[in-house]
C-alpha positions as CSV (number, residue, x, y, z in Angstrom):
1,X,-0.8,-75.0,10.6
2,X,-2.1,-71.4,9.6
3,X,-5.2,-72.3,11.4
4,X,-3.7,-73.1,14.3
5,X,-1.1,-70.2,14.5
6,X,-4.8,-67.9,13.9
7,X,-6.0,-69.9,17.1
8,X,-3.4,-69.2,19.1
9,X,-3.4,-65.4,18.2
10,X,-6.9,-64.8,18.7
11,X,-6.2,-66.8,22.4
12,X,-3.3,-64.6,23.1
13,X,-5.3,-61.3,22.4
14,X,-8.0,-62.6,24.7
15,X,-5.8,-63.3,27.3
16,X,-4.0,-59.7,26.7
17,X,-7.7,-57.9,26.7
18,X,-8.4,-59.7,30.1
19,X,-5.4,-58.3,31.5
20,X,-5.6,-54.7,29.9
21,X,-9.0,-55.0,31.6
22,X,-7.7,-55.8,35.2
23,X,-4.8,-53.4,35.4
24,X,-7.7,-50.4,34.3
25,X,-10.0,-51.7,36.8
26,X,-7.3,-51.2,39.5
27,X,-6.6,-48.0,39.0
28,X,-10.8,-47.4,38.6
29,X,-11.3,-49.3,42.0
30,X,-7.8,-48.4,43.5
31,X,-7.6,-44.4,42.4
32,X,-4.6,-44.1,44.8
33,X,-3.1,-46.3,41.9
34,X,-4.7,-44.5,38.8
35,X,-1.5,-42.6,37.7
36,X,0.2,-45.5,37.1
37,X,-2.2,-48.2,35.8
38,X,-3.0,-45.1,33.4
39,X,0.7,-45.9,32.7
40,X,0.7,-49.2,32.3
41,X,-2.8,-50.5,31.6
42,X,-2.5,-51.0,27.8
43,X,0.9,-52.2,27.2
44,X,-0.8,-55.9,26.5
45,X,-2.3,-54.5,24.0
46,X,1.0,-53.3,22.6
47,X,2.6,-56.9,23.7
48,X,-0.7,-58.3,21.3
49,X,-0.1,-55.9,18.4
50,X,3.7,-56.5,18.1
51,X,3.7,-60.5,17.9
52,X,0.4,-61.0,16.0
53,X,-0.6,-57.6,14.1
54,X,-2.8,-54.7,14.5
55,X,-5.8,-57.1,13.7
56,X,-5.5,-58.5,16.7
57,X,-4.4,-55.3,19.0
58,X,-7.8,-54.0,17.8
59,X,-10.0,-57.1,19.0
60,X,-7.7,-57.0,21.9
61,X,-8.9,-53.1,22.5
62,X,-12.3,-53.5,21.8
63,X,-12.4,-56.4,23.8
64,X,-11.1,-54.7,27.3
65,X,-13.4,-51.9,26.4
66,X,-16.0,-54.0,26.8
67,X,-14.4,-55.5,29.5
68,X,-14.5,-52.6,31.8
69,X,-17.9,-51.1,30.1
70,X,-19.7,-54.0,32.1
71,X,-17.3,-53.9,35.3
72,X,-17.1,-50.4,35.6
73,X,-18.7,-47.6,33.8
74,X,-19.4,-47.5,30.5
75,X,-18.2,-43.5,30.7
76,X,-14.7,-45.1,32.0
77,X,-14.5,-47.5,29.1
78,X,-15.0,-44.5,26.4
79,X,-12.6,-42.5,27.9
80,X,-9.8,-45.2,28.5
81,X,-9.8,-46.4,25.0
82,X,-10.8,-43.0,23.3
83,X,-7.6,-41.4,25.3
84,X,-4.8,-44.4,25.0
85,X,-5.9,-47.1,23.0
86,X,-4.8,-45.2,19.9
87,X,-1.7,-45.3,21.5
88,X,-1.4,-48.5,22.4
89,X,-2.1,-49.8,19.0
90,X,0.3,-47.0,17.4
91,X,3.6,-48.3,19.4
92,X,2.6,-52.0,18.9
93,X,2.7,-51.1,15.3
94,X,5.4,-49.2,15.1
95,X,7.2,-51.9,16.9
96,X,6.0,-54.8,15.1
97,X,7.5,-52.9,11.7
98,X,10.7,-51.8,13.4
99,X,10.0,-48.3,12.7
100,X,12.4,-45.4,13.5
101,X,11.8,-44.1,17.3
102,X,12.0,-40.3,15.9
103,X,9.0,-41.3,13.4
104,X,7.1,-43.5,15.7
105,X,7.2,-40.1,18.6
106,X,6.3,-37.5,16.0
107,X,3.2,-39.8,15.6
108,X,2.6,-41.1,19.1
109,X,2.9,-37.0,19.6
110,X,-0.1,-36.7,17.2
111,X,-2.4,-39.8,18.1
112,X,-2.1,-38.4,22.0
113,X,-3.7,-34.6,21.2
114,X,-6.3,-35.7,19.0
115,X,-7.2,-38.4,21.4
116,X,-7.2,-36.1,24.2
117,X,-9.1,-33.7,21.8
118,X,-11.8,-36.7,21.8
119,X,-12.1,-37.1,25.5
120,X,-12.0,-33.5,25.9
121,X,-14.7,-33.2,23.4
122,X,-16.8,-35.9,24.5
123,X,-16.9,-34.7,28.1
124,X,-18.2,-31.2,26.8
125,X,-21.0,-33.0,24.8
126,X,-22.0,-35.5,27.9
127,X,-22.1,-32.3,30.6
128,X,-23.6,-30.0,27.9
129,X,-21.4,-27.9,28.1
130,X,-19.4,-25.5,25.1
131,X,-16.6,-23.6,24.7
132,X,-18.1,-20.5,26.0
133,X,-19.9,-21.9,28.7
134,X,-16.7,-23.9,30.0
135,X,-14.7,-20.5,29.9
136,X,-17.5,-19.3,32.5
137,X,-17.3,-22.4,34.5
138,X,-13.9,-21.5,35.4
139,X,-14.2,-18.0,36.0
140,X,-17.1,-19.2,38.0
141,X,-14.6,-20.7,40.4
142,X,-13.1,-17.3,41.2
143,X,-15.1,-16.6,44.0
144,X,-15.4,-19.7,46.0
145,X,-11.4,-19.7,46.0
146,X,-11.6,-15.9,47.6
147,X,-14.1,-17.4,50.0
148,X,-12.2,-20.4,50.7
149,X,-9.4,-18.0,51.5
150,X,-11.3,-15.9,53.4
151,X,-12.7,-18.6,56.0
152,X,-8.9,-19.5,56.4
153,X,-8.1,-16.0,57.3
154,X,-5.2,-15.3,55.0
155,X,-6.5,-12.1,54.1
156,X,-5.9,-10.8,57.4
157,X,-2.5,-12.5,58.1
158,X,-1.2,-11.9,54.6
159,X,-3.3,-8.2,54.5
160,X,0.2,-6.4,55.4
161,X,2.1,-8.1,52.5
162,X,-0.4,-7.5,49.9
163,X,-2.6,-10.3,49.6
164,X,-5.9,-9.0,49.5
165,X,-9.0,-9.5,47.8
166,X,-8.6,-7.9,45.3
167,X,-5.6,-9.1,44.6
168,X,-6.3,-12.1,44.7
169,X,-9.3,-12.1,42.2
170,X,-7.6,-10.0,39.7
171,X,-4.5,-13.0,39.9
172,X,-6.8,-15.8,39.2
173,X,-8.7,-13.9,36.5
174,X,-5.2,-13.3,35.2
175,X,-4.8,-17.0,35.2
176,X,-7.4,-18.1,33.7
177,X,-6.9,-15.7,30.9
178,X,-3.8,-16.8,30.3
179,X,-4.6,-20.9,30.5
180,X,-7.1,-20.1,28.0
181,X,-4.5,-18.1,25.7
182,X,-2.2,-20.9,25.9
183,X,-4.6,-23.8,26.1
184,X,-3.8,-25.0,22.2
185,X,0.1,-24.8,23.7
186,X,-0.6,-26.8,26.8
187,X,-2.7,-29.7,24.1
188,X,0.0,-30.3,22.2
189,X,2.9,-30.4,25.7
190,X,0.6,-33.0,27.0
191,X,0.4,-34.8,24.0
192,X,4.6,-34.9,23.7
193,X,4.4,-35.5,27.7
194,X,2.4,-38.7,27.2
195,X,4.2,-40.0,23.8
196,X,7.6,-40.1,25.7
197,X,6.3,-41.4,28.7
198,X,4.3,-44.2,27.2
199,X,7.0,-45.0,24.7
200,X,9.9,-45.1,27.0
201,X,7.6,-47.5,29.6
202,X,6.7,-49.9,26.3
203,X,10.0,-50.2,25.2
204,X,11.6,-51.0,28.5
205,X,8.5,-53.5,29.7
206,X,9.0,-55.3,26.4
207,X,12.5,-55.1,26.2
208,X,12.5,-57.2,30.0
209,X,9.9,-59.3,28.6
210,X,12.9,-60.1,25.3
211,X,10.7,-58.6,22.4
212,X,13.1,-56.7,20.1
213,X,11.7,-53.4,20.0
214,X,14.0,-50.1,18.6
215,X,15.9,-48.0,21.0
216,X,16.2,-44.5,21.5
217,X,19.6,-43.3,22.1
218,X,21.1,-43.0,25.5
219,X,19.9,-39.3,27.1
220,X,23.2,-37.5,26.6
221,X,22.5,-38.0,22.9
222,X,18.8,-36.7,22.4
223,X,19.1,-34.0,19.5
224,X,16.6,-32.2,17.2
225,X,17.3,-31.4,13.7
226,X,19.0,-27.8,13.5
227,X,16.4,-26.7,11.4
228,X,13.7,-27.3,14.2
229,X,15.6,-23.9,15.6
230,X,13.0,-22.0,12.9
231,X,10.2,-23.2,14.5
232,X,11.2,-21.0,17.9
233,X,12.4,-18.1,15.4
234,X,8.9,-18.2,13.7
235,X,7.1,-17.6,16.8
236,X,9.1,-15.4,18.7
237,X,9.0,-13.4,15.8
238,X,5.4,-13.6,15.4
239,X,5.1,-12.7,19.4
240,X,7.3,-9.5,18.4
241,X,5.3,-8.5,15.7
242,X,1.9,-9.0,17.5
243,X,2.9,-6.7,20.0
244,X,4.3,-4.2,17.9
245,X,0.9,-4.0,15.6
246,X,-1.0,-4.8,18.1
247,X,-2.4,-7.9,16.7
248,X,-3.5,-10.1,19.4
249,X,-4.0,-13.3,16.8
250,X,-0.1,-12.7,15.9
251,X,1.1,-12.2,19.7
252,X,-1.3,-15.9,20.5
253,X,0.3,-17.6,18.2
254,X,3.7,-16.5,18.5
255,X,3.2,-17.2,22.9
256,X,1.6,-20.7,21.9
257,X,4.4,-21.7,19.4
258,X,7.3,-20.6,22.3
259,X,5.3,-21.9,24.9
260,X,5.2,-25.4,23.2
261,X,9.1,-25.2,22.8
262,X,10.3,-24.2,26.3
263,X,9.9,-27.8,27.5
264,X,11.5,-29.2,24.7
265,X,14.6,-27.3,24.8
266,X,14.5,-27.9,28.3
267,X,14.9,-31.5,27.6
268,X,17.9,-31.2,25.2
269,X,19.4,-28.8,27.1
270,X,19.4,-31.4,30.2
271,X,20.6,-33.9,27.6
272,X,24.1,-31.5,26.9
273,X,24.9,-31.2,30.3
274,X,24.1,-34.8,30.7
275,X,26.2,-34.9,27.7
276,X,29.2,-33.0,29.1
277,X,28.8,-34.4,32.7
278,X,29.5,-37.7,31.1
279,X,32.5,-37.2,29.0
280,X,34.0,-34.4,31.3
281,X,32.8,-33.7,34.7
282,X,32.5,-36.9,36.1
283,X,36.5,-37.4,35.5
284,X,37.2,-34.4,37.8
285,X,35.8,-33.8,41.6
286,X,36.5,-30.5,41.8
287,X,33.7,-30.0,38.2
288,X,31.3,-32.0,39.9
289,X,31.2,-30.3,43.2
290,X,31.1,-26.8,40.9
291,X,28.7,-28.3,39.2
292,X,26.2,-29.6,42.4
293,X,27.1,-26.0,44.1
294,X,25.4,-24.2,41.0
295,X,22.5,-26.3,41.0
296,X,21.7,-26.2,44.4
297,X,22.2,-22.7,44.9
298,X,21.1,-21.0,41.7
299,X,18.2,-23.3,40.3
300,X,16.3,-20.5,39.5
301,X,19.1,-19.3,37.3
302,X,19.8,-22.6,36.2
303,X,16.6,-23.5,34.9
304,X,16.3,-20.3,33.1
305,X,19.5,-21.3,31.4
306,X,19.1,-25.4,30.6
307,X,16.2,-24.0,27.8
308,X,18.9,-21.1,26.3
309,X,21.8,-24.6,26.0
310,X,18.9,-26.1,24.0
311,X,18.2,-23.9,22.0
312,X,21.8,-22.9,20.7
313,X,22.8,-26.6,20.2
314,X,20.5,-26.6,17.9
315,X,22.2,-24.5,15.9
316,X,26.0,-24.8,17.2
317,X,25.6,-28.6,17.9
318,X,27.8,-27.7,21.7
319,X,28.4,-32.0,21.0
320,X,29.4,-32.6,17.8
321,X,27.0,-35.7,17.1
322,X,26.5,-36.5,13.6
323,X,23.9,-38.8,12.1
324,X,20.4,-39.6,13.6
325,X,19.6,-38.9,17.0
């Protein structure tokens, strides 16, 4: 009987490594599909992991790898499984164990930056490229843009208003100065960016396909620990202080910490007005249309202000929610 259970396993995770295969080689074949097959493409191999262990999730990998090495490119295989096949097997896990959603994020968080550290790593190695010479490659890029601009001849319609040359190149130097400041920052967004999204997609796919997986709470009842708030204190303090001594590690640091947060508390504070539209607003007409009139007309202001809701309920919980969330 334990034979034949093994068999069947084995069969399954073939089956799931053939079809992890095919939804990768759409979006490879079919790029106009690529954001979503990117999406998508390993949740067999989560569907594998959860009903017959992470033995099997991992032939099931190895075998699509292979699968799309010889159909595709052998660069596309390395960088598929190198960037979500960590994932994959992580959340297949996690479910399989029945292990807490806050837990299983914090660590889908962490699989997704030091797989995109891989792939980012392994592309410098394959171009020959380093750190220093991938800095130049994008200040390289600084004058093609002014010459794409100027062939368009929005120097001289925009001249009047202050676009010039100049201008412009001193901008995009700005820019890129300041994406490679915040780089670390905008590693470790991505890699909360692409934990959510990959975890709310496997839980819903598997909860249609009736596989008991854990749920996260409904949106209106996201919440961090209050002590998280310390994390934002540290490195707005550390952004002060930088500046003060001018210490440009400190002021780094400090920027990449607070940088790393502002989504984040953007997020919660979406989920208290969510929170508040639910329980209050949606009772009263008159609330709601305040409510669209604010948001239509003063986004700007708005969106400056969802991150400052987060960031206090943290400490004054605005929602009163006790135990996990």
């Amino acid at each position: 009987m334990h034979s034949s259970l093994r068999t069947r396993a084995i069969v399954e995770g073939a089956l799931m490594a053939a079809l992890t295969a095919i939804l990768a080689l759409a979006g490879f074949y079919l790029p106009f599909l690529r954001f979503l097959t990117n999406l998508v493409w390993t949740i067999p191999i989560v569907i594998a992991t959860v009903r017959h262990g992470l033995g099997i999730g991992i032939m099931s990998t190895v075998v699509a790898g292979f699968l799309i090495f010889t159909l595709a490119s052998p660069l596309e295989a390395l960088f598929l499984v190198l960037q979500f096949g960590g994932l994959a097997l992580l959340y297949g896990y996690a479910f399989n164990k029945g292990i807490k959603p806050g837990i299983t994020l914090l660590a889908g968080t962490g699989v997704a930056i030091i797989s995109f550290l891989l792939t980012f790593g392994v592309s410098l190695l394959i171009s020959g490229l380093n750190q220093i010479n991938f800095v130049d490659q994008l200040k390289e890029t600084i004058e093609p843009t002014i010459e794409m601009y100027r062939s368009l001849g929005l120097f001289d319609k925009y001249g009047t208003s202050g676009l010039t040359e100049e201008n412009m190149r001193q901008m995009l130097a700005g820019f890129i100065d300041l994406l490679i400041v915040l780089f670390p920052a905008l590693i470790v967004t991505y890699g909360i960016m692409a934990a959510f999204l990959n975890y709310i997609i496997a839980q819903k796919i598997l909860f249609k396909l009736g596989i008991p997986v854990p749920q996260l709470p409904p949106f209106r009842n996201w919440q961090l620990p209050w002590w998280t708030v310390w994390g934002f204190i540290g490195g707005f303090g550390l952004s002060l202080a930088g500046s003060y001594w001018q210490i440009k590690t400190l002021t780094t640091i400090g920027s990449n910490i607070m940088m790393v947060y502002y989504p984040v508390l953007f997020v919660l504070g979406l989920s208290v007005i969510a929170y508040f539209y639910h329980h209050k607003l949606q009772r009263a007409f008159s609330y709601r249309l305040l409510f669209i009139f604010l948001v239509f007309f003063f986004f700007r202001y708005v969106s400056l202000l969802i991150p400052i809701v987060g960031l206090f309920d943290l400490v004054l919980n605005y929602r009163r929610l006790a135990g996990e969330s």
